[in-house]
N, C-alpha and C positions, 0 to 999 in steps of 0.2 A: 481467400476465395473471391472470386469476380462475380459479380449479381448485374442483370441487365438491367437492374435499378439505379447502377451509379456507375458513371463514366470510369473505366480502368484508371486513369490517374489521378484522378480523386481517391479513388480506394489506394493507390501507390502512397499519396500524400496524409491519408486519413488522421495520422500517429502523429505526424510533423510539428513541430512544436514554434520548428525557426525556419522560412523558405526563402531562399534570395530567388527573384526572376530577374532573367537577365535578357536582353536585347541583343541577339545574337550577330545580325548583321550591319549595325549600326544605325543611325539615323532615328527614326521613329520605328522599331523594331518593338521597342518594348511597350508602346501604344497595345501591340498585339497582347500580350501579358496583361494588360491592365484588367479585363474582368475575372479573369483566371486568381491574379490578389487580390478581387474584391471579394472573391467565394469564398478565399481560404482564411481572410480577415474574419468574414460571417462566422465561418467556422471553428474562431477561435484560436488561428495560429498569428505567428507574428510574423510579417512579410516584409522584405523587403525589395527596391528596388531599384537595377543596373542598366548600363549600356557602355557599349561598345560605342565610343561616339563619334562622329565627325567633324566636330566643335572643336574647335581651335585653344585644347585645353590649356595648353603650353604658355599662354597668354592670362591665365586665371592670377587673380592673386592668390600669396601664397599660403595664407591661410584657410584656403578652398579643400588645400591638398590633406589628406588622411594620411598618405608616406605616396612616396614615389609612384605615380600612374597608376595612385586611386583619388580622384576629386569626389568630394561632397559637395553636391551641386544642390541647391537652396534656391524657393522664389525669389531671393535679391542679389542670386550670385552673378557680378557684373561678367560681361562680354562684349563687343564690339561686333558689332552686326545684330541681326534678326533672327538667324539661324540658331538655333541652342535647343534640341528640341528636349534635355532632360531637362531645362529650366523650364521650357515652356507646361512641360507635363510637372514638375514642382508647383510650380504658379496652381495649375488648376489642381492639383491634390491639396494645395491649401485652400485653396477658395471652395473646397467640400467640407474643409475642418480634418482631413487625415493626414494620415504622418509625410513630412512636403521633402525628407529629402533622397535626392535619385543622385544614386553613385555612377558615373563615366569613368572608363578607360582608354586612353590613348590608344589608337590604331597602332598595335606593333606586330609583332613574332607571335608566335607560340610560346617560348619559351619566360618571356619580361609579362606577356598576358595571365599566363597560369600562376607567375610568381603574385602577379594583381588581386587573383582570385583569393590565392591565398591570403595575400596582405588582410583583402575585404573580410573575409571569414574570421578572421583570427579579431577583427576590430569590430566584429559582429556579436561576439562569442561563440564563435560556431553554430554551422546550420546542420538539418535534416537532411535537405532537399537544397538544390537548385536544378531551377526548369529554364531553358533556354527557348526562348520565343523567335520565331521567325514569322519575320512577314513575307508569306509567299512558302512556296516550299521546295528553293532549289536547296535548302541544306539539305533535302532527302538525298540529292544526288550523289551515284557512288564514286564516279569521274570517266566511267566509257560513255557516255551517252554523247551524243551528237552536240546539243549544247548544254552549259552548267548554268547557265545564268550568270550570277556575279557570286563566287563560290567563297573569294579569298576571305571576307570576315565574317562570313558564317564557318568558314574551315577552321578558320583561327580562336573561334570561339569552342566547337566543336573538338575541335584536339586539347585545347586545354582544358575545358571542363571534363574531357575525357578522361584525363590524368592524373583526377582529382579521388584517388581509389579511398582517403576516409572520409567520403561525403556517401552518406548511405545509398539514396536516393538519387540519380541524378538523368534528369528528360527533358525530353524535346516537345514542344507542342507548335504546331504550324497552323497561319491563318491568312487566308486570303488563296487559297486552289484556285491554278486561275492565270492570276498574277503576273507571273514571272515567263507567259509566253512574249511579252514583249522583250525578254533577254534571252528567247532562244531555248527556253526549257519546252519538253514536249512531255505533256501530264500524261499520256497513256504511259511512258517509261517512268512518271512519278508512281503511278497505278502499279505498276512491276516493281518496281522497288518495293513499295509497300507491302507486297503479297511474300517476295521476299525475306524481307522482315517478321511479319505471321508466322511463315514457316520457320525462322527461329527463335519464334517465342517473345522478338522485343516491339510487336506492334502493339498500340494500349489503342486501338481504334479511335471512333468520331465522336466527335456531338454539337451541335449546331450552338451558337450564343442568339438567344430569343431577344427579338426587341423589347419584348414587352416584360422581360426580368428586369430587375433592379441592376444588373452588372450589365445589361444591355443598353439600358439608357442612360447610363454615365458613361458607358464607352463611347454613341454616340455624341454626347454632350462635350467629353473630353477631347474628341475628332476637332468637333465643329469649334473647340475655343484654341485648339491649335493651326487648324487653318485660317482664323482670324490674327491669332497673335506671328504666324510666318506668311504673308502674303504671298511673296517673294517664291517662295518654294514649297509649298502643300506636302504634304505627304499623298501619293496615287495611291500608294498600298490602302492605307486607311481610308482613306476618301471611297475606294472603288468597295474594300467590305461594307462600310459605311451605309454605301448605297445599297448589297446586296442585305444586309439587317433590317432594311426600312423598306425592302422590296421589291427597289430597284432589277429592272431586267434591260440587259443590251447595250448600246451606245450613251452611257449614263453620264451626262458632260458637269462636272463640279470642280475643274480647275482648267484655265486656260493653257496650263502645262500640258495636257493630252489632244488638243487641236488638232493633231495631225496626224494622231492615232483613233482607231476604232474598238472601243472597249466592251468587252463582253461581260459585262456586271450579268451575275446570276448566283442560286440562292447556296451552290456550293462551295462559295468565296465567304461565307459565313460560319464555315464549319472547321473547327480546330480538328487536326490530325495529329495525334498524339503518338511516339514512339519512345523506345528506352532508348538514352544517349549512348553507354557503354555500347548497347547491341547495332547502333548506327556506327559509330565508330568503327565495330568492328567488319561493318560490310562495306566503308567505304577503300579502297584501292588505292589509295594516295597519301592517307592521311599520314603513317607512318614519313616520311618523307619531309612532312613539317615541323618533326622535331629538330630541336637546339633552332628552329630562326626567330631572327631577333626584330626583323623589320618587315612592314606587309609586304614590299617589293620582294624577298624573298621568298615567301610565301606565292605571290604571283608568277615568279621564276621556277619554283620548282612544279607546279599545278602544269604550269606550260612544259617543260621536258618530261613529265610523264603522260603528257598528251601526243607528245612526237615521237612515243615509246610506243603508242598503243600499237599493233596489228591491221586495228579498226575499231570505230567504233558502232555503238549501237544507232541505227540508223532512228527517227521517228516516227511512229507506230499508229496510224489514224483511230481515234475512235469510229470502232464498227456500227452503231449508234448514231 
């Protein structure tokens, strides 16, 4: 039973004993997840934590590796370059004293990713729950809208954990509404999706991350020591919720990366959007279609032929507002 006392996916999670969160889109995706495992830590479960990465894992030494396209990445696991942002997020989970290591998976298919998921679980003991975290929320997207944003490795994560039918529990949570107009997503069609979803029972609704909780201010803390340790390449997503949990409103400038863009930092870029993965899955249009690929390029290939397939698509819908 749902109580207005407690957000629907914590009541989803309540039982949970083991949680992987995972970083749905890549990059610093699972930044977003990070206060989401500091609750469910409080609360007593044991969490862990993944990503989809961009990191040039293939390069790791080979001791990094758990089995095949699963790395255990550690504050001292070496890399070439700057970029590494599950190391960077290791780094500061030790420098809090909590558990430092973040599992990555090579950018592939659906098919060698699920097999990942699985490898991770089984090296885990098996979990509860995995929640898949998106920064931004074009994973809501079903694939007629006008634009998807950048869809293929939140698709790819998305279909595989979808797949995962003895995992009891398994969700989406979204942060950063907002976001993802700079890649062409138009949120009154996220708004429609979402009501969508309501009406079949898989929306777990909102709730805002407060600066002034304890998961608030390590999320900001843990921003600010990943924008120091990648200079080079900041994460916007997090930067720009960053700014909207500290109160930022409007043109909010904190990385020279956005210069040429006008940013709408506001207090809705602060508020996780919660749905059941199974029931996104099943309103998305395309996803069927990414089974058996082995490589993101095909994943991008087939996203593109059933966009040349559409009739039409859904135009962009102005907030009335």
């Amino acid at each position: 039973m749902l109580s207005l006392r407690e957000p629907a996916l914590f009541t989803r999670l309540r039982d949970a004993r083991r949680v992987l969160i995972a970083g749905a889109g890549g990059g610093f995706d699972v930044y977003a997840g990070l206060p989401l495992a500091l609750a469910l830590r409080e609360a007593g479960a044991e969490v862990h934590l993944a990503s989809l990465s961009f990191a040039d894992l293939y390069g790791l030494d080979l001791d990094v590796w758990v089995e095949q396209d699963v790395a255990a990445v550690r504050p001292d696991t070496a890399l070439r370059g700057d970029y590494f942002p599950e190391r960077t997020l290791a780094e500061w989970l030790d420098g809090q004293g909590l558990p430092s290591t973040v599992y990555a998976f090579p950018r592939t298919g659906v098919e060698p990713l699920r097999a990942a998921y699985r490898t991770l679980l089984a090296h885990l003991g098996g979990v509860d729950a995995v929640v898949l975290v998106d920064g931004g929320t074009d994973i809501l997207m079903r694939g007629d809208e006008h634009g998807l944003g950048t869809p293929e490795e939140d698709m790819a994560s998305l279909a595989a954990v979808g797949g995962l039918d003895e995992v009891p529990h398994r969700l989406v949570a979204c942060l950063g509404f907002g976001v993802d107009a700079y890649h062409g997503v138009n949120h009154s069609l996220v708004l429609e999706n979402l009501a969508a979803l309501e009406r079949d029972g898989a929306y777990l609704g909102a709730f805002s991350l407060p600066r002034e909780s304890r998961e608030g201010a390590l999320y900001l803390d843990a921003v600010e020591h990943a924008q120091r340790r990648t200079p080079s390449h900041p994460s916007i997503v997090n930067g720009s919720v960053a700014a909207a949990v500290r109160g930022g409103f409007g043109d909010v400038r904190f990385t020279e990366r956005t210069r040429d863009s006008e940013l709408f930092v506001n207090p809705l870029m602060s508020v996780y959007f919660c749905v059941d993965a199974p029931g996104l899955a099943r309103r998305n249009l395309y996803l069927d279609r990414l089974e058996g690929t082995a490589l993101m390029r095909q994943i991008s290939s087939a996203i593109q032929r059933f966009r040349d397939e559409l009739p039409r698509q859904r135009p962009p819908r102005a907030f009335p507002h």
